[in-house]
N, C-alpha and C positions, 0 to 999 in steps of 0.2 A: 284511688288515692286523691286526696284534696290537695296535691304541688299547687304554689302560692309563687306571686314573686317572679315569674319568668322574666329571665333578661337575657337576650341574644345579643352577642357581642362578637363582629365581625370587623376584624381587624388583620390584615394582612403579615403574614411573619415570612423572618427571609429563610430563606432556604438555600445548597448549594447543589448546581447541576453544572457538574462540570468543570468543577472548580472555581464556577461565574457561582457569583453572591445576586441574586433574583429575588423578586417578592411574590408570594405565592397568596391565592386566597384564603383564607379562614375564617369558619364562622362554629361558634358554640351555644348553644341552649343554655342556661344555668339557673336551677329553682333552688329557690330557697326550701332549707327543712327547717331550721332552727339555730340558736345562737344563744353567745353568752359573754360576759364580763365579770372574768376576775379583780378582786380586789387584789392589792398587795399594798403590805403592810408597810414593805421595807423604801417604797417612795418617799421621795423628800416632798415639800410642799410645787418645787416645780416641775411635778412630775418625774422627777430622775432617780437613779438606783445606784446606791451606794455599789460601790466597785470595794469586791472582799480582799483585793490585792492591794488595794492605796485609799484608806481611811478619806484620802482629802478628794478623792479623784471620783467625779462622777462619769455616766454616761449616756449617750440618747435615752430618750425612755421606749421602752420597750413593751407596745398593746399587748394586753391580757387577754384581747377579746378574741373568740373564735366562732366561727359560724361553719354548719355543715350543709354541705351545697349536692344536689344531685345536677351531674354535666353528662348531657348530650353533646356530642363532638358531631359536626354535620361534615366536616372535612376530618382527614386524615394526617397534618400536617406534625413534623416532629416536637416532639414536648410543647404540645397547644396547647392544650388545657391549662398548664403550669405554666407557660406566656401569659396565657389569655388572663388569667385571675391577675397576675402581676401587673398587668398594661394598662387592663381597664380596672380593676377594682383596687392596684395598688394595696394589695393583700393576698402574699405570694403562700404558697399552701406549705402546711406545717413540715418539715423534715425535710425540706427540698432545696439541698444543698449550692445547688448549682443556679438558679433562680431567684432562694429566698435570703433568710437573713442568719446568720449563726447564733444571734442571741437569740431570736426568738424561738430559735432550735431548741436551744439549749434550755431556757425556762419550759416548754414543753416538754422535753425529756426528765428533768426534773421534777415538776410538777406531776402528769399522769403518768410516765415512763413509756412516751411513745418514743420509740427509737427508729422509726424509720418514718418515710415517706407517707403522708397522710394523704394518698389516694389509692384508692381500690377499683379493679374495673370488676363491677356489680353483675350489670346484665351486657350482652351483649346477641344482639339480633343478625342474623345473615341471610340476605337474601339466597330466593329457589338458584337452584342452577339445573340446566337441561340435563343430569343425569343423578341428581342429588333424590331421595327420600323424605317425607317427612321426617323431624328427626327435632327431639327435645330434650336437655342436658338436666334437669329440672326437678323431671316429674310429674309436669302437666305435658295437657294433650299439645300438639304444636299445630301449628297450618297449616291445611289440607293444598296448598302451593308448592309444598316440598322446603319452605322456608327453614330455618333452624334457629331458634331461642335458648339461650341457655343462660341460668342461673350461678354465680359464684357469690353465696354469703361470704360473710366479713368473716378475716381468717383471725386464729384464739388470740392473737397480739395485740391487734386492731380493736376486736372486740373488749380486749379488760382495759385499752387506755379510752375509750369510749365510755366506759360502763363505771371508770372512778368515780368517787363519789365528791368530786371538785366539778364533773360532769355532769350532774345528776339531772339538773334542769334539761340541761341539751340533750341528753339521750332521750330524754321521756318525748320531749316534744315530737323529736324527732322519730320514733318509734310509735308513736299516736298519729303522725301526718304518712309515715309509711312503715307500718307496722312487717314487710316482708324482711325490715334492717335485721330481726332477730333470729332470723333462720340461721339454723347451726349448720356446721360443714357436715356433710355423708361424701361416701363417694361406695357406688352400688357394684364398681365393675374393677375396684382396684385403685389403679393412678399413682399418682405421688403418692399420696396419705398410707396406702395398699390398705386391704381389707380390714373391717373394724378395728378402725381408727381411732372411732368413739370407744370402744370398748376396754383398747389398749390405752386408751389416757386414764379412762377411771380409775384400771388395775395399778397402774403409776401411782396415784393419787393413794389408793391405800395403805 
């Protein structure tokens, strides 16, 4: 994969031990995939958005723009990642209530009809342990260490507010810079989905 754009951004978040408020280390990886900028129509000349409740009342203006980021977390610290974006990039991640911003929620749920939290944990790697197997969630071969890699594509929600076509720019790119974004969910041994999953949606569908 050609990831572009690495910016490691380490910044300490507090944390509570013990009731004591402590600052703990943190640091994240974060590559750029790709990005975009909506227009909208409904802005006045200084940027602001008519408010549908009070003809006269404006309010902040509210970025259109959205960027899709692959993060590597190096520490384990609570809602880092969704810190980290907000701290340093001062662009808190789509649907994330407790962090980000409710208008910007709400034009995105309106716009693609993403209605939740716009993160996904994609891949995730665990080191060998002295009594562990090789062992791969995937599909591919894993490491002859006994390490464990495992794959979770983008679940069907994620996938059609991605895949709108107000989207269209940012999905491509981003699907050309890491073409694995388009692997559909299986699951071989059961799980939540239980067995043909894929099978039981199509028969829905007809």
């Amino acid at each position: 994969s050609e990831h572009s754009g690495k910016i490691t951004v380490n910044l300490p978040i507090k944390v509570k031990v013990d009731e004591i408020t402590i600052e703990k280390e943190a640091e994240t990886d974060f590559y750029f995939l790709s990005s975009i900028d909506l227009e909208d129509d409904d802005e006045d000349e200084d940027g602001n958005i008519n408010s549908s409740n009070n003809t006269t009342a404006t309010i902040p203006y509210v970025t259109k723009s959205v960027t899709l980021l692959l993060c590597h977390p190096r520490t384990g610290r609570t809602h880092q990642i969704r810190r980290h974006v907000r701290k340093a990039f001062e662009a808190p991640i789509i649907g994330d209530s407790e962090h980000g911003d409710s208008r910007v929620n709400r034009f995105w749920r309106t716009t693609v009809g993403l209605d939740r939290l716009g993160l996904h944990c994609w891949y995730l790697g665990l080191p060998p342990s002295s009594s562990s197997n090789s062992s791969v969630c995937d599909g591919e071969d894993g490491g002859d260490d006994g390490s464990i890699e495992c794959m979770a594509p983008l679940t069907p929600d994620f996938m059609e507010a991605l895949q709108h076509e107000a989207l269209g720019p940012l999905w491509e790119e981003a699907t050309r810079v890491e073409p694995r974004l388009e692997m559909e969910p299986y699951d071989e041994r059961g799980g939540s989905f239980g067995r043909d999953y894929q099978k039981r949606c199509g028969d829905d569908e007809e």
